[in-house]
N, C-alpha and C positions, 0 to 999 in steps of 0.2 A: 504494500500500500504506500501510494506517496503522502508527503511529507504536506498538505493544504493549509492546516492552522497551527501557529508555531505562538506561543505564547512567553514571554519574557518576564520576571520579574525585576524589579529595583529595591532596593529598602533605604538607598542613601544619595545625597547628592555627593557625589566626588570625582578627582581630575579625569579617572576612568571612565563616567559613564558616558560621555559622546561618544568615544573611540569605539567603549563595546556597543554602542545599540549601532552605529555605523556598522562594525561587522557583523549583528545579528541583521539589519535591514539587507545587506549584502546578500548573505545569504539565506534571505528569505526571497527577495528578486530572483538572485541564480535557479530557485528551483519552484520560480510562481506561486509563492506559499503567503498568504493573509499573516503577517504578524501584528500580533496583543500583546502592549504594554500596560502593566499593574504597574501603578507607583502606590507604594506602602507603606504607609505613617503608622511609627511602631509606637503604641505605650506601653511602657514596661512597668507599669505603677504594677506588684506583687497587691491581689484581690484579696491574698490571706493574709496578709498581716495587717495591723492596728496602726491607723493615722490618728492619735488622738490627736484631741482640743483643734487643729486645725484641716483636720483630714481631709474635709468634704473641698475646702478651698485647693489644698493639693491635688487630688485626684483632677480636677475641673484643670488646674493650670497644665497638668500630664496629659490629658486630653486636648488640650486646647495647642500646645504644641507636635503632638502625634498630627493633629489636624492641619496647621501650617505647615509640619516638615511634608506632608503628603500633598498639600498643594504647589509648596516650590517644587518637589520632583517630580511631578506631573506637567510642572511648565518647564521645565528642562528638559524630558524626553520629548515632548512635545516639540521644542527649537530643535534638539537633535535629530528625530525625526522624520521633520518637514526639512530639513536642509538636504535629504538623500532625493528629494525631485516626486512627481506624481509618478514614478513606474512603482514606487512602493506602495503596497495596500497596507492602511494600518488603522490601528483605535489606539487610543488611551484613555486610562481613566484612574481614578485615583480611590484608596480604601485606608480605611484607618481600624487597624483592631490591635487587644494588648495580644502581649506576648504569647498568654495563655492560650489566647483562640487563635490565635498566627495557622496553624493545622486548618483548621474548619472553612476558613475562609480563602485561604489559599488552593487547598486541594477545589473547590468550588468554583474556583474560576480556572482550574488546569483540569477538570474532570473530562473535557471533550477536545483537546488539541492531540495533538498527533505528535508533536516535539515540542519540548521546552530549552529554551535557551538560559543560561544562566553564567554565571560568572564564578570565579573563584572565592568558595566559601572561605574558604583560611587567610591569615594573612594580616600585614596592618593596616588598622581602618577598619575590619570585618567586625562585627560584631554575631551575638547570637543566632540572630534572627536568619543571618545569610544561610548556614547550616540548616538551621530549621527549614528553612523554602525548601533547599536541596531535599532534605530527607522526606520531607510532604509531598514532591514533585515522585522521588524516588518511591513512594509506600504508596502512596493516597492515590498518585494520579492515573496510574499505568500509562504513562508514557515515558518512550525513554527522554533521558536528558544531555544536551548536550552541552558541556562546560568548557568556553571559553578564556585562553589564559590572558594576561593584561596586554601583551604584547601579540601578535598575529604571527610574528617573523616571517610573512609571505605564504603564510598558509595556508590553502583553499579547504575548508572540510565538504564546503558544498560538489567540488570535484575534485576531489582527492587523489593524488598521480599514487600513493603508496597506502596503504592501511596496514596498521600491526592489529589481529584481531588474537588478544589474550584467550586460552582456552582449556580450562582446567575439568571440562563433564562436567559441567554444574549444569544447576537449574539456570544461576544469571547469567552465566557464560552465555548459553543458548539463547534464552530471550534477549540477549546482547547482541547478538550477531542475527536472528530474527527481526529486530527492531531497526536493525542498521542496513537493513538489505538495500534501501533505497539509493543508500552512497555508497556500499560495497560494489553494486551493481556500476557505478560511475570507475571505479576507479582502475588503472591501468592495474595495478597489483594488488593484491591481499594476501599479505603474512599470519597464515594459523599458527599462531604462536603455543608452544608448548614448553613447561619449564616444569623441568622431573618428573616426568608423568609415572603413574603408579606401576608397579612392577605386576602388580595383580589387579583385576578390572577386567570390563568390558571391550576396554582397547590396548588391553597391552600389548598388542603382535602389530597395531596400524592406528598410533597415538594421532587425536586428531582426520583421522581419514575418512570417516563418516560424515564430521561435519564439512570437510574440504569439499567430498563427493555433493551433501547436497545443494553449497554452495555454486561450483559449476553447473548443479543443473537448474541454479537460477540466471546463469549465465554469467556468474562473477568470474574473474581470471584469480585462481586462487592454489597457492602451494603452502607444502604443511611446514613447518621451522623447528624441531624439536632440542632444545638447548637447555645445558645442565646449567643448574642454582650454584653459581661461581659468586654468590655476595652473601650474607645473611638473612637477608631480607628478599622472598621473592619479587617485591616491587624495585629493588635495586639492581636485581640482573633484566626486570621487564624494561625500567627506566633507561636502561643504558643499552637495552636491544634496539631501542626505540630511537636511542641515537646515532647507534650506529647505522640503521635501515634509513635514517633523515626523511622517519614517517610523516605524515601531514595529519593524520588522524590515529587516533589509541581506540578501539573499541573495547570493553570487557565488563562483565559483571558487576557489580553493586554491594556489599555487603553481604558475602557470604556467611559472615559470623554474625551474631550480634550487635547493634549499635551501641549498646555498652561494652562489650567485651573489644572494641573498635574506639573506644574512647580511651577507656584504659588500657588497652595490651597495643592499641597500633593495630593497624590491617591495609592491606593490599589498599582498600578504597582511600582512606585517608592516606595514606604514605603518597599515590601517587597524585592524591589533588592537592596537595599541598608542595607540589615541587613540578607539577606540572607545568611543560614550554610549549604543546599543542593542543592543540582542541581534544577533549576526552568524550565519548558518546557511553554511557554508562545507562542501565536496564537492570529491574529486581525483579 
């Protein structure tokens, strides 16, 4: 299925956001796709603790600011934009919820796009909230997402000359590279990437080759890559296969573990958005 309604979030005004809605507008053009911008006025006022003797006046003044910071960022993507020419289709609109509901209202307005575009959750500047969108986009919405880094370095994801497609039999492995078919199908190459594959399994005699197989018979050009864990970290021999291959796109899985056990111990998803230098297309 292609890629028609592609939806965007923001949560902050800063140096970054022209650049990134410019390359999310990009490639929403390159592939004739409607992009929707939310701008997001966060209040973080906590509903369960106690504001005495002046509460009611604070909570009103946390609201009252969630509300402006949501209207300057609605007129900021707004100029951004309108500066890409009328071949862009596009909406904005602005919402304001606290942190607590940031879930409910977000997943609500990504429930019916087909991709999400978004930005790097980590990082300085970033706060909670970016995370949040990501994991709402990644849980709540079923669609995948795809996260752009600050910088582009000449990267087209929309027509991609190389793709590393990470793939370990998982469930988000699969619906990673299902979800991605639209631009694996673009791209001159696809790398089924494979790092230590199990010695016992389903594919231990043709690691990868199943999903290679039904990749060509979508008509993708795609060969298998199988490479041994030469780092401690498997995101540290992915990250550095990726640079060697001078990918333009990383597809792969989502939080195979837990998002706490991912907070605390580290995991493949966060190691590699938080060091991320190309576009990542990520699927749970």
């Amino acid at each position: 299925m292609a890629y028609k309604s592609i939806v965007t979030v923001a949560s902050a005004v800063s140096d970054q956001l022209p650049a990134f809605l410019d390359r999310a507008g990009r490639f929403a053009q390159a592939i004739d796709a409607h992009l929707d911008a939310l701008a997001l006025g966060v209040d973080r006022t906590q509903i369960g603790y106690s504001y005495v003797g002046t509460g009611a006046v604070f909570l009103q003044i946390a609201t009252d600011k969630a509300e402006a910071d949501a209207r300057a960022l609605e007129s900021a993507m707004k100029s951004a934009l309108t500066k890409q020419g009328p071949t862009l289709r596009w909406a904005c609109e602005a919402a304001v919820t606290q942190l607590g509901a940031l879930t409910e209202l977000v997943s609500s307005r990504l429930r019916f796009s087909d991709l999400v575009i978004l930005g790097l959750p980590y990082g300085p500047g970033r706060g909670a909230e970016e995370e949040a969108v990501l994991e709402t986009a990644l849980f709540d919405s079923a669609a995948p997402v795809l996260i752009l880094p600050d910088t582009d370095n000449g990267r087209d994801a929309a027509q991609p000359k190389h793709v590393v497609l990470a793939w370990n039999q998982s469930r988000e492995a699969l619906a990673a590279a299902r979800a991605a078919m639209p631009l694996l199908q673009q791209a001159k190459m696809v790398s089924v990437t494979v790092i230590d594959p199990p010695t016992h399994g389903p594919e231990r005699s043709d690691p990868g080759g199943p999903l290679c197989q039904m990749l060509v018979r979508h008509g993708v050009r795609a060969e298998v890559m199988v490479l041994a864990k030469t780092t401690p970290r498997v995101s540290e021999t992915l990250a550095r296969h990726v640079r060697d291959q001078d990918a333009d796109l990383l597809v792969m899985g989502a939080y195979g573990h837990s998002r706490f056990r991912e907070f605390l111990m580290g995991g493949a998803t966060r190691d590699m958005l938080e060091h991320a230098s190309i576009p990542v297309l990520m699927a749970h």
